[in-house]
N, C-alpha and C positions, 0 to 999 in steps of 0.2 A: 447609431447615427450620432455623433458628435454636433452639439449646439453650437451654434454660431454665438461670437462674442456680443455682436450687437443682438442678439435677438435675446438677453437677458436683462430684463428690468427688472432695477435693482430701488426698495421701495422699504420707507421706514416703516416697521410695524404700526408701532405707536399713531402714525401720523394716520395711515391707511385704514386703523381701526376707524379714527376720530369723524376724517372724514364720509366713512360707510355709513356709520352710526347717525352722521349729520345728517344725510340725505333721506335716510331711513325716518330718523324723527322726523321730518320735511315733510315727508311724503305722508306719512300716519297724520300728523296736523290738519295739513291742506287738503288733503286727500280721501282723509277716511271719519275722523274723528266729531271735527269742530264744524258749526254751521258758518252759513255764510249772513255775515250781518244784516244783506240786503233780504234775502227773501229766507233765512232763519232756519234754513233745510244746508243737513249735511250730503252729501254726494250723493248716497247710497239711496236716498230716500229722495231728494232731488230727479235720479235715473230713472226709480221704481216708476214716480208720478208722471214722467215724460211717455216712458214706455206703455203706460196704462194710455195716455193719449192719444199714441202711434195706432193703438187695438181700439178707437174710438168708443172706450168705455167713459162715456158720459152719464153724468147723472141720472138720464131719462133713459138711458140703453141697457139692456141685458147683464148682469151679473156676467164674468166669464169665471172660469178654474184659475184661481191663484195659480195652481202650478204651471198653467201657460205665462202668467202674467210675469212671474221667478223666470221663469224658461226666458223668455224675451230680454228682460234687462240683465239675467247675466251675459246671455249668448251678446248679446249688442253692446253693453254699460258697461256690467257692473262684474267682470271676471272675478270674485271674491268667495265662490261659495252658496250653496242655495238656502242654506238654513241661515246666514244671516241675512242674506236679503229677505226671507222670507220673516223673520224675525221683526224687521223695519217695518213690512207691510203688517201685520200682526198689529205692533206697538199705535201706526197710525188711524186703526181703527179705532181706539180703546176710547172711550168717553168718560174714563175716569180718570186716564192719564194726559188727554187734551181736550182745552176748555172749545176748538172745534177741529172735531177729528175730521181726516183728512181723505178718508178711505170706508165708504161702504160697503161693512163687510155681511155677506151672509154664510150662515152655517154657523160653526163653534169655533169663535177665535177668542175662548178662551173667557175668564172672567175676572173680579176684582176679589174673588176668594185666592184666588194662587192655582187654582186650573189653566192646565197650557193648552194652546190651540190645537186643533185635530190639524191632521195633516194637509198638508198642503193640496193635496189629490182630492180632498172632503170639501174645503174650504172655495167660494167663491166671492168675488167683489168688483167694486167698479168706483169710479170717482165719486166724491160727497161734493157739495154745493160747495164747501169752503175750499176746494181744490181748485177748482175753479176759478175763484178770484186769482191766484196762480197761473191761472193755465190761458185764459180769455182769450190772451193779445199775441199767443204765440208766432199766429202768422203774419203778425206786422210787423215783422224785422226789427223787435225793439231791444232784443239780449243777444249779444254776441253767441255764433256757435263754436266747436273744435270740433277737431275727430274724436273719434272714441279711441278705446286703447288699441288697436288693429288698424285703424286708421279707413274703416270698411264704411262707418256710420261718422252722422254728424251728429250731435247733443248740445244742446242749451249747455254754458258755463254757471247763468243762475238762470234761475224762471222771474217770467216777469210779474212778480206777486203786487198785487195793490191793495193788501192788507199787510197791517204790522203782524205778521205771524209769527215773529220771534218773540215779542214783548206777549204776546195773544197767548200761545201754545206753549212759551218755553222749550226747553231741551237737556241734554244732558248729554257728555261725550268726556271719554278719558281717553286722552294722546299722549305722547310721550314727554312725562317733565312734567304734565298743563293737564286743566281739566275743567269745561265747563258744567253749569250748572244755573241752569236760566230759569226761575220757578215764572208760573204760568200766569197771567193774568185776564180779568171781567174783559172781553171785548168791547163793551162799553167804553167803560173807563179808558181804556189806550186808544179808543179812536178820540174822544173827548177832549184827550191829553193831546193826541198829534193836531188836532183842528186847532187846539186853543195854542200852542207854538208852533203853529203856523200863522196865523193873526200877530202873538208875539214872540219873535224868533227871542229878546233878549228876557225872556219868563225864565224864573230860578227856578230850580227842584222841588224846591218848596212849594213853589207857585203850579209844577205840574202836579204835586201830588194833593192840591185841593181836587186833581179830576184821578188820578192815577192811586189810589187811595195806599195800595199797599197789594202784594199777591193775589190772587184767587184761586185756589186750588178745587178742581174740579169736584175732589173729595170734600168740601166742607171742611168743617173745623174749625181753630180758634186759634191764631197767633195771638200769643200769650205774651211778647214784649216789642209791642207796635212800635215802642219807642225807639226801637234800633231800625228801623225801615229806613229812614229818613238817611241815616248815615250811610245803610247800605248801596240806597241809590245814588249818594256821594261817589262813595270808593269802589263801586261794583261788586263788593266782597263782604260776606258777614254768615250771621247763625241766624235764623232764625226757630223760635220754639213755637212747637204746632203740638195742638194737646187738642186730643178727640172731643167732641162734643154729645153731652151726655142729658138724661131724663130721670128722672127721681118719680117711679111710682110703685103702690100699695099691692104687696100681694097676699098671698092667701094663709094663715095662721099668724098673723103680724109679722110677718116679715116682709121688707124690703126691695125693691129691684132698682136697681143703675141701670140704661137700659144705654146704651151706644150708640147715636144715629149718623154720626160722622166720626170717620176716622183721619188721621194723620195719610198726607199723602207721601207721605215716605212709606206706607204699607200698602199703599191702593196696589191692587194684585198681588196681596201677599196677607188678606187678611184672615185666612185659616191660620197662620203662624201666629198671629195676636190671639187668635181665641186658644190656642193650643198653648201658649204663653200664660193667659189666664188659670186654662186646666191646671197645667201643671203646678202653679205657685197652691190654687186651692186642693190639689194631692198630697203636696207636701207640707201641707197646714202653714205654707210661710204667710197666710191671711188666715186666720181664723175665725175673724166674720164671715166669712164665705161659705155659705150651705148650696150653693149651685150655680153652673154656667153653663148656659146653652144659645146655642143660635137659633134665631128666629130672624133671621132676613127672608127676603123675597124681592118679588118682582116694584114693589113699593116701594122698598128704600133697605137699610142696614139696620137690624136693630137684633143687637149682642146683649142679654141679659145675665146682669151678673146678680145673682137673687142672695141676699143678707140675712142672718139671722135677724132676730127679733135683738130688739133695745140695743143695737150697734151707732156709733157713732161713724153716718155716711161719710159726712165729710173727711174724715182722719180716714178712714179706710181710702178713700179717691187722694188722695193726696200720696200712700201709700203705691197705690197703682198707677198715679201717673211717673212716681219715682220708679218701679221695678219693672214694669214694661212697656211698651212701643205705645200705651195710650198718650203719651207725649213722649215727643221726638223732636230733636233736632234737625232743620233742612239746612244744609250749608251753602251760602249765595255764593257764583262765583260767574261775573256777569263776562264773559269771555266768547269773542267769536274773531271770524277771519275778516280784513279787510286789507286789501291791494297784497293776498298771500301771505299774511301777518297778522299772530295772532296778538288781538289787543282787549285790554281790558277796558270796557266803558261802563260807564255812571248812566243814569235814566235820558240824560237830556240828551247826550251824546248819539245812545242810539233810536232816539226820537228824529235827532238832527240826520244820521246817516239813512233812516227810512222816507224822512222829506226829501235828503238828494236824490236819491233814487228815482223817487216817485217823478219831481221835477225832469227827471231823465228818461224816465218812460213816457212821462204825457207830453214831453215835448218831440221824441221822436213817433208818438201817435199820432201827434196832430201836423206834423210833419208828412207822416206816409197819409193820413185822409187828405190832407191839402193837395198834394200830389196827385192821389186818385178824383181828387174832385175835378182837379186841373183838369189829367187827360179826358175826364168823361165830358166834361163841359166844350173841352174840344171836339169830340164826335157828336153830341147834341148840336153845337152852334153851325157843325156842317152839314148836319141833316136838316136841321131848321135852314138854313142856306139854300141845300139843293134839291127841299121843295117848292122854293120859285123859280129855281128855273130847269123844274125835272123832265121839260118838252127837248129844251137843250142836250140835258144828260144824255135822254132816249136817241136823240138823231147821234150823240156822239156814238153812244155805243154799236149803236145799227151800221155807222161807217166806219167802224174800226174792225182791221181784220186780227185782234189781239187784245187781251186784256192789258196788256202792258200800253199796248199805246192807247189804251182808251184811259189809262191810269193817267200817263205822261200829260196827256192835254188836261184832264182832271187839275193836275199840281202846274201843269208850267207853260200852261196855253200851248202846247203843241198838236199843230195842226197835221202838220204832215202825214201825208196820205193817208188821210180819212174823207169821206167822201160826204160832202154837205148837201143838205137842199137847197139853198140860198146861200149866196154870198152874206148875209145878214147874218146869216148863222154862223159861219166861218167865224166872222169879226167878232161875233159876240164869245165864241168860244176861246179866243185867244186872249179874252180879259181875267179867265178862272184862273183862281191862285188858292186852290182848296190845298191843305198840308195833307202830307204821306197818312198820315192816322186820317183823316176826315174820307180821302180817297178813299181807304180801306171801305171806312164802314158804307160809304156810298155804293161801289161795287158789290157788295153785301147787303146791302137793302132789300127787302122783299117787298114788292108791291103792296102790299098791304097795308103798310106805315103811312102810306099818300090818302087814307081815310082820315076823314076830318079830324074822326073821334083822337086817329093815330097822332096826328099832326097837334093836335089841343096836349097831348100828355108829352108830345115833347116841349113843345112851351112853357106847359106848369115846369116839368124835369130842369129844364135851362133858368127858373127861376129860382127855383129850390136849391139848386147848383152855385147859382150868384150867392145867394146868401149862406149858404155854409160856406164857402170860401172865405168868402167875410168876417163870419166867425170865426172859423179857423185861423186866421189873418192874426184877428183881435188876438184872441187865446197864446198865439205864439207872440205875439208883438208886444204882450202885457204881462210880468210877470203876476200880479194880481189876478188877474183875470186865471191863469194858468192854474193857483191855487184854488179861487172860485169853483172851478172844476174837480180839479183833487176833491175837494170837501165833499161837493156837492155826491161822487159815488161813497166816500165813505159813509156819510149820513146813512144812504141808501144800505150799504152793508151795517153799518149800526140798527138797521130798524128788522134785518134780515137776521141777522146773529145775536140779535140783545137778548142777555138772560140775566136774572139780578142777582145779585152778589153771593154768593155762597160762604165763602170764610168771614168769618167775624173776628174784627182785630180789637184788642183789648191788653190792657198791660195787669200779669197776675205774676204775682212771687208766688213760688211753688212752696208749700206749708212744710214742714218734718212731721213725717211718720212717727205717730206716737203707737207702739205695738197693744194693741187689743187683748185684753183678754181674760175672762172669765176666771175670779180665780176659787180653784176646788183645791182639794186634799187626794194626793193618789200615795197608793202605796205602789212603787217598784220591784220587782219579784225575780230573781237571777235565778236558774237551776244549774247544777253543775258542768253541766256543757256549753255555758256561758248564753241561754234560749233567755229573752229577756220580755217584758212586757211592764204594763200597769194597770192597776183597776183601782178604783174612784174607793172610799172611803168605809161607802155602805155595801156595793161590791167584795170586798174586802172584810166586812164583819160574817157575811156570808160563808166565807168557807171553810171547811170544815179544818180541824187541827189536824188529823194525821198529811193532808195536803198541802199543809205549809212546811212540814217538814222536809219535805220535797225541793223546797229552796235555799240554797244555799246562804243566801242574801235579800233579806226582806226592808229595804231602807222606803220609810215616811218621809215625804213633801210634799210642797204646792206644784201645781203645775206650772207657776210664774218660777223656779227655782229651777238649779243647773244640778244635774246628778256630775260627781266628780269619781270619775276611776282611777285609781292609785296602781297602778303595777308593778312587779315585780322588777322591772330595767328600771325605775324608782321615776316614771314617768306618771303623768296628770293628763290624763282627754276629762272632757267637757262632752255631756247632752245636755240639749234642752229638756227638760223634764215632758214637755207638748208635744217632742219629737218621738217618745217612745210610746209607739203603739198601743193602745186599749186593748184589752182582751178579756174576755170571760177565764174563770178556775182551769176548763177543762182547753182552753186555745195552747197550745207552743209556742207561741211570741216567734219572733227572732232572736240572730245573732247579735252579740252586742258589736258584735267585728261591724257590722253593717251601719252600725249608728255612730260607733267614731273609729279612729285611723288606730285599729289598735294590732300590734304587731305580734311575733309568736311570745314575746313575754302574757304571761294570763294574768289577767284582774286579779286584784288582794282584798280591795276593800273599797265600797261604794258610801259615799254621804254627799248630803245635800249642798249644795255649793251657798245656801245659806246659812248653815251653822257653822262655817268658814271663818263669819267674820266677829264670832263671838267666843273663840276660843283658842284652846292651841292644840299641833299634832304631833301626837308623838310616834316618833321613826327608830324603829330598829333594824338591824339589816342582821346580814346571817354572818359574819365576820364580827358580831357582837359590839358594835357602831351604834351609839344612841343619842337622842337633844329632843329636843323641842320647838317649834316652829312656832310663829305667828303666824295668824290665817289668813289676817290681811295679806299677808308676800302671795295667795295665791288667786287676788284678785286681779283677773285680767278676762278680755274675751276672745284669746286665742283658746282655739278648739284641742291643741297638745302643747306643753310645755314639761321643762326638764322642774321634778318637782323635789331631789333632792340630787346631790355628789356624791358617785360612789367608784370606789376602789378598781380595780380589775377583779372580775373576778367575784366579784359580791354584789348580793342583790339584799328587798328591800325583803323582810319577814312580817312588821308590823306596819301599818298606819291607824293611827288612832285618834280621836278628838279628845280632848280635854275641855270641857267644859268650864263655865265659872264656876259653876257649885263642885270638881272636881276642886278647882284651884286653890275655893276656900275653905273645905273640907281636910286640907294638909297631911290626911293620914293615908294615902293613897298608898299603893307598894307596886312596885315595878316587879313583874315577873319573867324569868326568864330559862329556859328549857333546852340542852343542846343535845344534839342528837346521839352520845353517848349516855345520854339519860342524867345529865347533871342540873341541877335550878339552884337557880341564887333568885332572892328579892331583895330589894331594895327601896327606900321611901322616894314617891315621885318628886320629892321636892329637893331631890340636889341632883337631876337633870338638867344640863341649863338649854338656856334656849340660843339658841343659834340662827343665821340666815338659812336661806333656803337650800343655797348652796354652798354652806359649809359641809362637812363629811361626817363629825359628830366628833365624838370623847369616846373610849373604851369604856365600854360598858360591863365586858365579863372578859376574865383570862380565856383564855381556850388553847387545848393542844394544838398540834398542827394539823391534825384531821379532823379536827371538831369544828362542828359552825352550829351557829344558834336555831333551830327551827321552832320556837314557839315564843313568843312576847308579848306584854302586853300590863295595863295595871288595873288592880281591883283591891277591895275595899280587906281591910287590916281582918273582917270577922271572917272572909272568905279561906277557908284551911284545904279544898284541892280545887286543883284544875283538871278539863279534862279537854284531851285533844288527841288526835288522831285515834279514836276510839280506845284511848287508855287513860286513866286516873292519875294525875302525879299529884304525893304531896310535899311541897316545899319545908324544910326541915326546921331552916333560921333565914333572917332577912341582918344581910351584913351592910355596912357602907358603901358603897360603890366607887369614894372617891380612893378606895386603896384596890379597885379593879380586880376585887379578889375572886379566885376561884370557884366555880359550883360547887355543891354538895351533892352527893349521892342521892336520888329524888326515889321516895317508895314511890314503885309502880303498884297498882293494882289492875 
């Protein structure tokens, strides 16, 4: 079938992406992500709490199955998914993640160690008290509703909250591009703050944060640079650093405990991963004060035991660990919510100021529908009170009427017509009634019973009671003070219902540098030839016996405070920490050294202490007969591999060696050297020169073209053989080196 011309739209890419992508971030913003300024609930959780009201789960009613309560607001709301709405309803029960949860939950939904909730099918709940203040006023027509996405239901656009639950609870949402992040605050204090600018609308931030003190995070803890709060309620944007809060007590063989009783609420529901963080730094000895961490929380409170060695310096170690993990943390402020569809960033006052218009717009349309209803009611009272004086009249009307309607019609409009009276007296009198259509009603609807005194006295009180809340009502709307008067007046009432006292402790501390710990001993390092590596302590080490040290290839002495340096063949330098290489008894296997640094298929040549480094020089020879001298200082640094000398294609490194002072001033040193055709030449160390790190060297010996050097090294002018590779050479003559002369024939033996 051939396409018609017009029925081909013709569409610039570019443009069709941009605006897809717009509507899409639009809809993710306003739709999904951000809360709404006014009552501080994004969609999703806005739906959940409507739909729990539809299932008249109120505070005082029955728990029902989450998975009905999911089942409802997606089928009706919330087309999105059940696991994240069920996720929202989760999140709004947690009492460590809002300062008043919003959702009482029963069963396991989950905790502040990093446990997720059981399934939705396990799980039951119902509204909390503070939902409530949310939910109260729904039936008084005071918040706009829409359709749903189907257009089958109607839903609240906000709920009509009469608590600041944005400032109260906080929130947290990532939309497309934006991202809020609204930390929580004392209920207290934010009603304290909206009463007191309410009294003065023109109060600076300053002036609310004598009552608005600064966050509250459910979890405790300790904002550590209060002095930044102030700005951030300016700009609506900032860091804040939040550092656990901790206990210093005595435990058993002199040692120490740190004990955790608050955490950073950047971990609340996630604090097995702090304690696991813990573990892990005291596995890998990056604390060495650390002799144990366990948890000991409960139903009581949080308290994480980090147990110390004896004679440790608490302090330097906590300063340590608020640097290396989650026990201080950054919360980043980013005060962001939706108003008129537009997402804006506001300061403290601003959305103090958009929760007073609100409120002003909720209790004016309350006192709006009660005046109303008082009105009509006051109508039906003033006509029952009416048409018990003259209910003789009413009766003959009724009894001559062949129809409700026309006993109604004379009721409202004096219409007599054919009804049949007893008296002309009666006639006349019934043609003066001007009762309204509502007064008619409830007259017709009267049950005899109401015409008992007692009846007739409780409409009277009713019609007084009636006069005067009108009157109120009146004021209230007629005043704006007056109007406020009442706002305050419930909020007190929810301040004296929700008040808990302050939990986070603000305080301004510079976080100290880590000064590393540690004990220092003498170990002796011990390589066997398949590169198994270990160490053992000094007197360890006097312990075992000689034919077993022969067994190591490489036996290097240092402190534990010192760096073991591996020289390799590719003429590379790794670094260990001396602390990092395992303890072991004679008879253990250690590890591999490949395991302790980035060492490649080139094998280790020669191990020293990265302390004797910087008091001498090394000497390099390679197997292309390349030789110098190095200062030790070129190989101070704290990278874990570096290039430790330049070498050829094709050629690697044969010797690394230290050179001592007492070498250097000894002067009779002789450089030896061995190639694998069996030739040695010596020479005196002292016309080596010394070179950078990365220069290549000076020819050191002639060599054929298939000879390379494999033995070097220098020792003392009495020493007359070497031995290597299980054979004896003796070097013959020690010639100059700087005429690069040829080996000599070396006796083997």
């Amino acid at each position: 079938m051939e396409l018609q011309k017009d029925s081909i739209i013709q569409l610039d890419f570019t443009e069709e992406m941009r605006n897809s992508y717009r509507d899409y971030a639009v809809s993710v913003i306003i739709s999904r992500a951000l809360p709404d300024v006014r009552d501080g609930l994004k969609p999703v959780q806005r739906r959940i709490l409507y739909a729990m009201t539809e299932l008249g789960l109120a505070p005082d009613k029955p728990h029902r199955k989450s998975a009905r309560i999911v089942g409802d607001t997606m089928g009706k709301y919330h087309p999105h998914g059940d696991s994240s709405i069920y996720d929202a309803l989760v999140h709004m029960t947690e009492d460590y993640s809002l300062s008043i949860p919003l959702v009482d939950g029963h069963g396991n939904f989950g905790s502040i160690d990093g446990d997720s909730a059981a399934a939705m099918r396990y799980t039951e709940a119902r509204l909390s008290a503070g939902a409530m203040t949310m939910l109260g006023n729904l039936d008084k027509q005071l918040v706009p509703f829409g359709p749903n996405f189907d257009e089958s239901e109607k839903e609240p656009l906000v709920l009509p909250a009469t608590l600041p639950n944005l400032l109260i609870n906080g929130t947290t949402g990532i939309a497309v591009g934006m991202a809020t992040n609204m930390p929580p605050h004392n209920p207290s204090e934010v009603i304290d703050g909206v009463i007191a600018y309410m009294k003065n609308p023109d109060i600076t931030i300053s002036g609310l944060m004598k009552y608005i003190k600064g966050p509250d995070f459910p979890t405790g803890a300790i904002i550590t640079n209060a002095e930044e709060i102030e700005n951030i309620y300016r700009t609506g944007e900032g860091k804040l650093k939040v550092r656990a809060k901790t206990e210093i007590e005595k435990s058993d063989y002199g040692r120490t405990n740190i004990v955790i009783t608050e955490i950073p609420y950047t971990v609340a529901g996630n604090k097995t991963k702090l304690l696991e963080s813990l573990v892990n730094l005291t596995r890998d000895k990056v604390f060495d004060e650390i002799y144990d961490v366990r948890d000991e929380s409960s139903k009581e409170g949080i308290r994480l035991v980090i147990e110390v060695k004896k004679d440790r310096n608490i302090d330097n170690l906590l300063n340590g660990l608020y640097k290396k993990t989650a026990m201080e943390d950054t919360y980043g402020v980013n005060m962001l919510a939706v108003k008129d569809k537009q997402p804006i960033t506001f300061d403290l006052k601003s959305l103090i100021q958009e929760f007073v218009l609100f409120q002003e717009e909720l209790y004016t349309k309350e006192y709006t529908y009660l005046l109303e209803k008082a009105n009509s009611r006051l109508e039906i009272v003033e006509g029952l009170i009416k048409a018990t004086d003259v209910i003789d009249l009413i009766i003959e009307i009724l009894r001559g009427s062949s129809s409700v309607k026309q006993a109604k019609s004379c009721l409202v409009n004096g219409d007599t017509t054919d009804i049949t009276f007893r008296s002309k007296a009666s006639e006349k009198q019934a043609k003066t009634l001007d009762f309204t259509e509502a007064q008619a009603d409830a007259i017709l609807a009267m049950p005899l019973s109401r015409l008992v005194g007692l009846e007739l006295l409780k409409l009277h009180q009713e019609n007084d009671t009636l006069l005067a809340n009108i009157a109120e009502y009146q004021k209230v709307l007629g005043d704006k003070e007056e109007l406020h008067g009442v706002i305050q007046t419930r909020l007190k009432a929810y301040k004296k219902q929700f008040s808990t006292p302050r939990r986070t402790e603000l305080a301004n501390m510079t976080l100290q540098n880590y000064v590393e710990e540690v004990k220092e001993e003498e170990l002796y390092v011990l390589v066997d030839r398949f590169g198994y590596t270990k160490s053992v302590d000094a007197s360890s080490y006097s312990r075992i016996a000689p034919e077993t040290l022969e067994e190591y290839h490489h036996i290097t002495p240092l402190m534990n405070t010192d760096r073991l340096c591996v020289f390799t063949k590719g003429g590379n330098m790794h670094q260990i920490k001396a602390m990092n290489i395992p303890k072991g008894r004679a008879k253990d296997k250690g590890v591999l050294i490949q395991t302790l640094c980035k060492l490649e298929d080139d094998e280790p040549l020669l191990y020293i202490s990265f302390r004797d480094l910087f008091d001498s020089q090394l000497l390099f020879v390679t197997a292309q007969g390349f030789v110098k001298l190095v200062s030790g200082v070129e190989f101070e640094t704290n990278r874990l591999t570096v290039a430790a000398t330049k070498l050829a294609e094709n050629d690697s490194l044969v010797c690394v060696q230290p050179v001592t002072v007492e070498d250097a001033i000894a002067g009779d040193r002789k450089v030896i050297m061995i190639t694998e055709q069996g030739l040695s030449l010596g020479y005196p160390l002292s016309e080596v020169n010394e070179l950078k790190k990365t220069g290549r060297g000076v020819k050191g010996i002639s060599l054929t073209a298939k000879d390379l050097v494999k033995y070097a090294g220098f020792v003392t002018p009495d020493l007359e053989t070497v031995t290597f590779d299980g054979k004896t050479y003796y070097p013959k003559k020690i010639r100059s080196r700087k005429r690069a002369a040829k080996g000599q024939k070396a006796q083997i033996s």
